[in-house]
C-alpha positions in Angstrom: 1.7 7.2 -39.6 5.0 5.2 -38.9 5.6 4.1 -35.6 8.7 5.7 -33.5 10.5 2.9 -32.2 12.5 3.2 -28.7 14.5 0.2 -26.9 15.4 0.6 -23.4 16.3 -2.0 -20.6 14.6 -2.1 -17.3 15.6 -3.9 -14.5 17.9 -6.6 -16.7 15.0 -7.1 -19.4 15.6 -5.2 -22.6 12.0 -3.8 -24.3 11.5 -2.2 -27.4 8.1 0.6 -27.2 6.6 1.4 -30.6 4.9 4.4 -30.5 2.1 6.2 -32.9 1.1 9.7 -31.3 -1.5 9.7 -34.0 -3.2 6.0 -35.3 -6.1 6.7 -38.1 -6.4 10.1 -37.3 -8.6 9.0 -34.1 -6.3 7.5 -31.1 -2.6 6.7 -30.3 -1.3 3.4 -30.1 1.7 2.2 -27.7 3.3 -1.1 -28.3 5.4 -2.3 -25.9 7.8 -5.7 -26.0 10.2 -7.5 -24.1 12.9 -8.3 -26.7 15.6 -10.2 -24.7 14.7 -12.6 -23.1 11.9 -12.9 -25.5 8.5 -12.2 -24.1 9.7 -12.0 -20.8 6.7 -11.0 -18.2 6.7 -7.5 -16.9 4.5 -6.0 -14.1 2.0 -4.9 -17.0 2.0 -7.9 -19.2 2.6 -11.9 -18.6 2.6 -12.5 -22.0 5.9 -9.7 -22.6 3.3 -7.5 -25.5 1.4 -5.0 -25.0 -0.7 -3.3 -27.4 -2.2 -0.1 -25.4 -5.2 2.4 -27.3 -4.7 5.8 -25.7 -6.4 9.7 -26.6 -4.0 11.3 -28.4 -1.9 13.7 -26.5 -2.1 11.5 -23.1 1.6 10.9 -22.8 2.9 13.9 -24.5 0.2 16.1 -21.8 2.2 13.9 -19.3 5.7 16.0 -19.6 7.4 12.7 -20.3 9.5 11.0 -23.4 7.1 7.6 -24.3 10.6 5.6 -22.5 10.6 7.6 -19.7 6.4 7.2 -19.6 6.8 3.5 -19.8 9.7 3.2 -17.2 7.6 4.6 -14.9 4.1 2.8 -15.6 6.4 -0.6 -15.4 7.9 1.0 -12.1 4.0 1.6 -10.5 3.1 -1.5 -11.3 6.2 -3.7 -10.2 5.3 -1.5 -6.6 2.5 -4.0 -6.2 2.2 -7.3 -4.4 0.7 -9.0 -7.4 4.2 -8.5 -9.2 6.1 -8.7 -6.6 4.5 -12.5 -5.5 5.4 -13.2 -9.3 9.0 -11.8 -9.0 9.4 -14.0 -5.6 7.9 -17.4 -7.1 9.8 -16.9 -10.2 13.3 -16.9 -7.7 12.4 -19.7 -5.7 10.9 -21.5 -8.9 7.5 -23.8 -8.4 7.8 -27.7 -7.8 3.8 -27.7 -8.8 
């Protein structure tokens, strides 16, 4: 199955989500990327990829398109202290 390929920015960092609703006839596979800057961090990967296993169905069950499903798992996660102690350090910038 071919992937569908979305691109999106969120907050200033422009991703690019491959999705396959149905991988090997057994599970759906999300992909998701910062493309500019490259492999920037995001609140649900330091590394800016993702590779995500899923049931099939999981995000279409949600009622969401897989940019609005994205948007708002990277909007959860940027709620939490974790990213937002990230966000913070990454402003000030470390001297160790």
């Amino acid at each position: 199955m071919a992937y569908e390929i979305y691109r999106f920015t969120w907050q200033g960092i422009e991703i690019e989500a491959r999705y396959a609703p149905n991988k090997w006839d057994l599970i759906a596979h999300l992909e998701i990327e910062t493309m500019s800057p490259p492999r920037a961090a995001l609140p649900i990967t330091q590394t800016g990829y993702l590779s995500h296993f899923h049931q099939i169905g999981s995000i279409e069950e949600s009622g969401r398109e897989v940019v609005e499903y994205v948007t708002a798992w990277l909007d959860a996660e940027a709620a939490k202290p974790d990213w937002k102690a990230c966000v913070e350090a990454s402003r000030q910038g470390e001297l160790f």
